[in-house]
C-alpha positions as CSV (number, residue, x, y, z in Angstrom):
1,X,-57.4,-37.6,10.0
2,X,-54.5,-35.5,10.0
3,X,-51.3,-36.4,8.4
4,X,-48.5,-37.6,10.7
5,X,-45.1,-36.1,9.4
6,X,-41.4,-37.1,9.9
7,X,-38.1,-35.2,9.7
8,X,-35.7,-36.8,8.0
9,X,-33.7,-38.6,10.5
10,X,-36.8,-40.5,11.5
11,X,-38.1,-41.4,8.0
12,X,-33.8,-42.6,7.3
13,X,-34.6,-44.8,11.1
14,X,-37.8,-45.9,9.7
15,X,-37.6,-46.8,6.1
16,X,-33.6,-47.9,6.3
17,X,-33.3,-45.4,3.2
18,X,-30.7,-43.1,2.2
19,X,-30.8,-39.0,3.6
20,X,-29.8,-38.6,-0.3
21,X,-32.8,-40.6,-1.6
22,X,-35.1,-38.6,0.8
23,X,-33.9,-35.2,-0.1
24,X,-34.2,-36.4,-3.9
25,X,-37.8,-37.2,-3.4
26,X,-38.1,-34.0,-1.4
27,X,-37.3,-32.0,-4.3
28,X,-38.5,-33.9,-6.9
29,X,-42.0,-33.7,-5.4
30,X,-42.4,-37.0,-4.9
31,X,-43.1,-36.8,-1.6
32,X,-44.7,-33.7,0.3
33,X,-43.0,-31.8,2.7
34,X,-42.8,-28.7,4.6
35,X,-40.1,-26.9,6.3
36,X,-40.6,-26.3,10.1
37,X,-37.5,-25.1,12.3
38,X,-35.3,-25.3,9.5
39,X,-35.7,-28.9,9.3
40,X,-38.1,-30.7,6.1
41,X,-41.0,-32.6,7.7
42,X,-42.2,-35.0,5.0
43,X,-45.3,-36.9,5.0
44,X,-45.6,-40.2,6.2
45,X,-48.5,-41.6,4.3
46,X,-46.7,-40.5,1.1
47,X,-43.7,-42.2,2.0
48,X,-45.7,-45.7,2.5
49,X,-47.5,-44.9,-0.3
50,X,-44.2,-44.0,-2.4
51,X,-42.5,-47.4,-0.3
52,X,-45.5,-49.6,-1.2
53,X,-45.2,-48.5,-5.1
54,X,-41.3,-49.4,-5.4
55,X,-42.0,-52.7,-4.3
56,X,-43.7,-53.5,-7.4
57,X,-41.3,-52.2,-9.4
58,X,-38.0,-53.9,-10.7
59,X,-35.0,-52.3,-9.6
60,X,-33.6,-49.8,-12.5
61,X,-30.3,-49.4,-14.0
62,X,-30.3,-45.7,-11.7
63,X,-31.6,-47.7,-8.3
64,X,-28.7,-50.3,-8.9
65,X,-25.9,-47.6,-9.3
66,X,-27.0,-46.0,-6.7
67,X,-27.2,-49.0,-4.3
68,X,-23.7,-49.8,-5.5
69,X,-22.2,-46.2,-5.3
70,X,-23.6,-46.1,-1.3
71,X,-22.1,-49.5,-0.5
72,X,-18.7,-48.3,-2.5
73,X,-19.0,-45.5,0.1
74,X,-19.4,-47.5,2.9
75,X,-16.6,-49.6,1.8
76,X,-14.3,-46.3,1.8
77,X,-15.2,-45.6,5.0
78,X,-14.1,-49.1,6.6
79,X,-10.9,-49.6,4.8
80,X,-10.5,-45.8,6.0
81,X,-10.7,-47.2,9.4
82,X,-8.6,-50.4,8.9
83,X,-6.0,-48.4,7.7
84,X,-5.8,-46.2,11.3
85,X,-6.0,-49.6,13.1
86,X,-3.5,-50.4,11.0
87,X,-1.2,-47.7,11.5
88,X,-1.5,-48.0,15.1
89,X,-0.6,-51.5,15.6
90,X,2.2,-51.1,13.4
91,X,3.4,-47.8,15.7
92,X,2.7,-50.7,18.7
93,X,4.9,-53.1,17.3
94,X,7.5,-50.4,16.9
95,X,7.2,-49.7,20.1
96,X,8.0,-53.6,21.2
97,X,10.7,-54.1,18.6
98,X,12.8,-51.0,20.5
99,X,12.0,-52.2,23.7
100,X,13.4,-55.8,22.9
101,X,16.2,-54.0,21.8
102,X,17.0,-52.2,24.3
103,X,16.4,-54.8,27.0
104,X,18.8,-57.2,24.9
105,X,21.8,-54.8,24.1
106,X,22.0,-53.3,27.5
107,X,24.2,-55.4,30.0
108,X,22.8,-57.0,33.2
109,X,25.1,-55.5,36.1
110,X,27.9,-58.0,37.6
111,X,26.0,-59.9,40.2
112,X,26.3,-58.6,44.0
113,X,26.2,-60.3,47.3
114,X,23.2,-61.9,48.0
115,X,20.8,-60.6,51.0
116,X,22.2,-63.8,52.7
117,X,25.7,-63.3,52.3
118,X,24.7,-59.1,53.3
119,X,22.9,-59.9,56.3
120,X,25.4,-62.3,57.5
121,X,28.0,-59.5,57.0
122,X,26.4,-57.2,59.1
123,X,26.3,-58.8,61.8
124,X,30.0,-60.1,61.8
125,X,31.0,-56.3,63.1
């Protein structure tokens, strides 16, 4: 039976693992691969076999750090995002501050005739 393989992208889909943790298996050997369109295809069966294997295993100090360093990442990324949001709706708010003050400072015009008192003129002549 042949061996099925996977490009990176699907084993990341897959396995919910890092593309760094892949490529670190790639090149330490952990996992066999082979490179096919410029793209690594890595073996599937050594990946369940490599999956299976860390499940036994306690977490290390090195799995931990790096758990922590990708959430840290993710972190920077959404408080990267927050802050755009953030500078936006301030801009907004800007934006309906001068508008308040211009719609407050500027004077209403005296009041005219109304379109009673206008019609009824007309027709007088």
């Amino acid at each position: 039976m042949e061996d099925k393989m996977l490009t990176i992208k699907e084993a990341i889909r897959l396995y919910g693992l890092s593309e760094s943790t892949i490529r670190r298996w790639i090149k330490t050997g952990k996992v066999t691969s082979q490179v096919f369109t410029n793209q690594y295809m890595i073996s599937q069966s050594d990946m369940e076999k490599l999956l299976e294997a860390s499940k036994n295993k306690p977490p290390t100090d090195v799995d931990m750090v790096n758990r922590l360093e990708r959430e840290i990442e993710f972190l920077r990324e959404k408080i990267a995002i927050l802050e755009k949001d953030k500078e936006f709706l301030q801009g907004q708010v800007q934006n309906l501050v001068n508008t308040i003050n211009l719609l407050t400072t500027k004077q209403l015009p005296p009041p005219s005739q109304g379109l009673f008192t206008k019609l009824k003129n007309l027709f007088k002549k």
